[in-house]
Phi, psi and omega in degrees: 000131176266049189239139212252002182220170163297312190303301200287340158283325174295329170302307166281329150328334210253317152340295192317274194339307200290313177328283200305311204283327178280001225257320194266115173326102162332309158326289187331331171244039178052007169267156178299159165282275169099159154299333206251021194256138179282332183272036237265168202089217189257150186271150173326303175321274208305000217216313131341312166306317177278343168243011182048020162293140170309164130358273195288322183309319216267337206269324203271323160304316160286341166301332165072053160272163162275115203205171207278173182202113158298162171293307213262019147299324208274325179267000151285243206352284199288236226359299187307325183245052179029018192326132181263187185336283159345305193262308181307311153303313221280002194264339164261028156294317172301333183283325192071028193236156176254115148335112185291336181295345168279081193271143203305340168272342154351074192284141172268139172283110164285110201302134164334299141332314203271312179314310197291321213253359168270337156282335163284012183245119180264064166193177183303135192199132177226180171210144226226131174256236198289294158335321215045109126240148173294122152254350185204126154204156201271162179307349197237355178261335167322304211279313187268303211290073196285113180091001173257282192307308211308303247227182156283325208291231174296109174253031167281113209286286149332325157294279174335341186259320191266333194234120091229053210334330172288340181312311205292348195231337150308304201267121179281118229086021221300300208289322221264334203294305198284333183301312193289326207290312165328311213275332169302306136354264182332301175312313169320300215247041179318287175335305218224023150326276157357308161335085201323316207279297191306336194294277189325303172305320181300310199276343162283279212309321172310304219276010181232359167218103203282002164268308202284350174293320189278308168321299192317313205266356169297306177074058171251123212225110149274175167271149192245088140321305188096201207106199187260136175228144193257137196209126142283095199268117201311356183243274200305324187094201176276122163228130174263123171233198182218072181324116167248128154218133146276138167266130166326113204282163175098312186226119190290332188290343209239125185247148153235135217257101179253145188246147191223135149273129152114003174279032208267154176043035176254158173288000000 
């Protein structure tokens, strides 16, 4: 989705709404049908009634003004206008606001699909949620994260980078690697700074790793991009990969990381 200004956002938004409000059948919310109605679907009142939202508030939204717009009017607003999953993210994509039913202690549920098809990529390939701990990851992303993938222990990526001693001697390039990795974080979990789980984390990796205290406390915010990534593999020797993640459609919280060899000088 494109939309490149506030303005064009609020329009469409203001579409979306009008869309949905003319779509839904009255009967459908226990309301009369009447003879005499002009309009179809549900009138602003009614929908306003049902959302125990003003008026004007409901009128200023389809109007696509610039106006304060809560997290939690927007989830009255979808209930009222029965929105399903799909629709109901894409209005508070629009909103730029976080579903509040997406609770912030929440483990996201991996789809069976998503599980299968990560055994199936025939190249390292994991998948990281909110936290970034690894929740799926394949036999050949097992084999190069050697003290992270490998083992029982800790799959919080960031723990692995920072507290883990072997991080230091795998990632090739390590400071410049652990630096990038912080700042890419920050980016991540803009949203959920809040978080209880992200909170917990920031503050054990401060008090236990005085580089990730110092990156952290930089406030340096990249993108998780990709690219190329370098590895000393304590078996295999020096390796070069080109690092993709991907987003879940469906599930915003959960990325998946495929590392590729041999793409170096293709067009």
């Amino acid at each position: 989705m494109i939309l490149s200004t506030p303005l064009k956002r609020r329009r469409e938004l203001a579409d979306f709404v009008r869309s949905h409000r003319e779509k839904l059948n009255p009967r459908e919310v226990g309301l009369p049908s009447g003879a005499r109605r002009r309009t179809p679907g549900l009138r602003r009142e009614e929908v306003a009634q049902l959302c125990g939202l003003s008026v004007t508030w409901c009128t200023w939204l389809e109007q696509g003004r610039e106006m304060s717009v809560s997290a939690a009017a927007l989830a009255r607003l979808a209930s009222a206008l029965r929105l399903g999953r799909a629709e109901r993210a894409y209005l508070f994509e629009l909103a730029a606001k976080r579903d509040p039913e997406q609770s912030e202690s929440q483990t996201e549920v991996i789809p069976p699909g998503v599980l299968a098809c990560v055994d199936l990529i025939a190249a390292p390939a994991y998948v990281l949620d909110r936290t970034w701990t690894a929740r799926r990851w394949n036999v050949r992303a097992e084999h190069l994260f050697v003290g992270w993938l490998d083992g029982t222990g800790d799959r919080n990526l960031l723990r692995f980078i920072f507290l883990e001693p072997s991080a230091r001697s795998l990632i090739h390039d390590y400071a410049n690697r652990a630096r990038r990795v912080v700042a890419e974080f920050r980016a991540d979990v803009s949203a959920h700074l809040n978080d209880p789980a992200i909170h917990r984390l920031v503050e054990h990796l401060s008090e236990r790793s005085d580089a990730f205290k110092r990156y952290w406390h930089e406030h340096v915010v990249l993108g998780r991009e990709g690219g190329e990534r370098t590895f000393d593999h304590p078996v295999k020797g020096f390796l070069r990969y080109e690092q993709v993640t991907f987003a879940l459609a469906g599930h915003p919280d959960l990325k998946l990381t495929i590392l590729i060899q041999g793409l170096r000088g293709v067009a």
